[in-house]
C-alpha positions as CSV (number, residue, x, y, z in Angstrom):
1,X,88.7,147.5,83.7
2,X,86.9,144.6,82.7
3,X,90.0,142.5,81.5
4,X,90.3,142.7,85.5
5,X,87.1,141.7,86.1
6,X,87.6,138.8,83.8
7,X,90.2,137.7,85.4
8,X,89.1,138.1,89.2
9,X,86.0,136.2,88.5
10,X,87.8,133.3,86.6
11,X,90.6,133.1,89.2
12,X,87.6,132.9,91.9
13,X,85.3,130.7,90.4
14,X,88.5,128.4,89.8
15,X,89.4,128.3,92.9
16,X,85.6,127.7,94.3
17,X,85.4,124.6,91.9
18,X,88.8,123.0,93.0
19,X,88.0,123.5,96.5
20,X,84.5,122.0,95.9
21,X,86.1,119.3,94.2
22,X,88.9,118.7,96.8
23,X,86.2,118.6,99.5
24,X,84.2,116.1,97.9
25,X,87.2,113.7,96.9
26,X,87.8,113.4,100.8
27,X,84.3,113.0,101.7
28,X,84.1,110.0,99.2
29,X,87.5,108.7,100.8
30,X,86.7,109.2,104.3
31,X,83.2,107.0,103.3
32,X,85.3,104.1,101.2
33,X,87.5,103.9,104.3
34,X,83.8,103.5,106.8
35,X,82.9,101.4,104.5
36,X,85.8,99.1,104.5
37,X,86.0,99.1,108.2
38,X,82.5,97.9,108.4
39,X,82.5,95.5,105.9
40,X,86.0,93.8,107.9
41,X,84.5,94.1,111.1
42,X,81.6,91.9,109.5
43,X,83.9,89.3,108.2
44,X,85.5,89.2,111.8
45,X,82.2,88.6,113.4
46,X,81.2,86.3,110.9
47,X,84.6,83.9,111.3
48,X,84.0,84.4,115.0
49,X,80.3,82.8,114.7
50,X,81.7,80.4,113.2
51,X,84.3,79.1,114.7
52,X,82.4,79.6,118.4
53,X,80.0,76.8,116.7
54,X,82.1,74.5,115.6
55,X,82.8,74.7,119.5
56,X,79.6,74.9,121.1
57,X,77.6,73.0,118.3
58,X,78.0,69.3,118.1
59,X,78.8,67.6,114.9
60,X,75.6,65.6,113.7
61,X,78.2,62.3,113.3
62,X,78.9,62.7,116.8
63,X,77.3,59.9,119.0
64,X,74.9,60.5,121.6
């Protein structure tokens, strides 16, 4: 009776902790993957700034 018990608990309590785990490895990797995506879309803008003022802007050796 309680070698059953034993057992049922540990199998339980195993699974509980790899499903916590599981969960929580995706979370993290869903986050990396925002945080990547943010970070290039920053870059983008930031090439994109520059590049519309090299455009716009003129250069201070430029002649009036």
């Amino acid at each position: 009776m309680t070698i059953t018990v034993t057992i049922t608990v540990t199998i339980t309590v195993t699974i509980t902790v790899y499903a916590t785990v599981t969960i929580t490895q995706k979370k993290k990797k869903k986050e990396r993957k925002e945080r990547s995506k943010e970070k290039e879309i920053k870059k983008n803008k930031k090439i994109y700034n520059i590049y519309t003022c090299a455009f716009r802007c003129k250069p201070l050796s430029d002649p009036w």
